[in-house]
N, C-alpha and C positions, 0 to 999 in steps of 0.2 A: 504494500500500500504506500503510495507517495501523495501526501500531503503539501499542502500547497495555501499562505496565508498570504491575502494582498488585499490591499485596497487602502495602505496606509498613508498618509502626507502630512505636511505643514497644514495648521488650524489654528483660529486662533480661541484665545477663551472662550467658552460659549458658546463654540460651535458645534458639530455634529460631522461625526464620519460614520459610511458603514465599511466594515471587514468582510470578508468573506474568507470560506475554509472551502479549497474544492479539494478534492480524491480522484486519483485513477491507481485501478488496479482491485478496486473494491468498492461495494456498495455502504455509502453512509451510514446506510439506514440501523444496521447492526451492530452502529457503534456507539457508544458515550463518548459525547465531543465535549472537550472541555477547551476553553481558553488561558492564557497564562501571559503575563508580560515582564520583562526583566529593563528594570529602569537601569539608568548607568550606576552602576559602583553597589547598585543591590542585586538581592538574590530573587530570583525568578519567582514568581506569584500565582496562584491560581485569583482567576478575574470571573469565569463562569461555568456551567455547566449544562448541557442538557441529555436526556436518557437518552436510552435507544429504546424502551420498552411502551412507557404511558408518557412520553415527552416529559417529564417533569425536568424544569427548569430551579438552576440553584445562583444566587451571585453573590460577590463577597459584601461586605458592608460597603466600603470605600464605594463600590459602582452600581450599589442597589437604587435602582429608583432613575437612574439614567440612560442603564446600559441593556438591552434587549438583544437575547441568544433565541436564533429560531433555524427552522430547516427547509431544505426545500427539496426533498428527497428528489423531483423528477429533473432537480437540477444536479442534484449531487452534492449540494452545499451546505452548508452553516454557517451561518452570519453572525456579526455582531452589530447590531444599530450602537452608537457611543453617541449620547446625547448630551447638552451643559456640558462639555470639556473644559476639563481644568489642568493647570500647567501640570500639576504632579499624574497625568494620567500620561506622560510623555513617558516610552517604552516603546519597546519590538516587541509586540504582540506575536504570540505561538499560538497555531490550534494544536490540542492530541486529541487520539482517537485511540480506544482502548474499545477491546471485547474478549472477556479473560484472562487469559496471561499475554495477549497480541496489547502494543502498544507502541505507538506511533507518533514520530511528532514530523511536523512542516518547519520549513523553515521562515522566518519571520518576516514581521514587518514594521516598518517603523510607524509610529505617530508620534510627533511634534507639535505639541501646543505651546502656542507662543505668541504674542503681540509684536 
């Protein structure tokens, strides 16, 4: 499975990006996708999650109430809608994809928030 995270750029405060997670090599659908981002000089983060089962969606504190994880199985995808951005959400955002002991990560993407 190769994962694949884009859609990231320059924003400024209070603005809005969407991410996207695509897959080749395997169907999303069977997977729990979770997101992650690693700011400069910290250690990597989980930011979200959504099942592969009943779609239950999880977010951490920091992006609850902004940040929106959804799928779009006949796309192959996983999104993240990042709404109110704020400077400290500046990070290479990762998707993983896990289903049992398979686990998988893309490689990143940047988002810069910044005036």
């Amino acid at each position: 499975v190769q994962l694949q995270a884009y859609g990231g750029g320059l924003v400024q405060p209070g603005g809005f990006l969407r991410l996207s997670c695509g897959a080749s090599g395997a169907s999303l659908d069977y997977y729990a996708i979770g997101w992650f981002r690693q700011a400069p000089g910290k250690e990597r983060e989980w930011v979200s999650y959504i099942s592969s089962s009943d779609g239950s969606k999880k977010y951490a504190d920091s992006v609850k109430g902004r940040f929106t994880i959804s799928r779009d199985n006949a796309k192959n995808t996983v999104y993240l809608q990042m709404n109110s951005l704020k400077p400290e959400d500046t990070a290479v955002y990762y998707c993983n994809a896990q289903r049992g002991l398979a686990n998988y990560w893309g490689q990143g993407t940047l988002v810069t928030v910044s005036s």
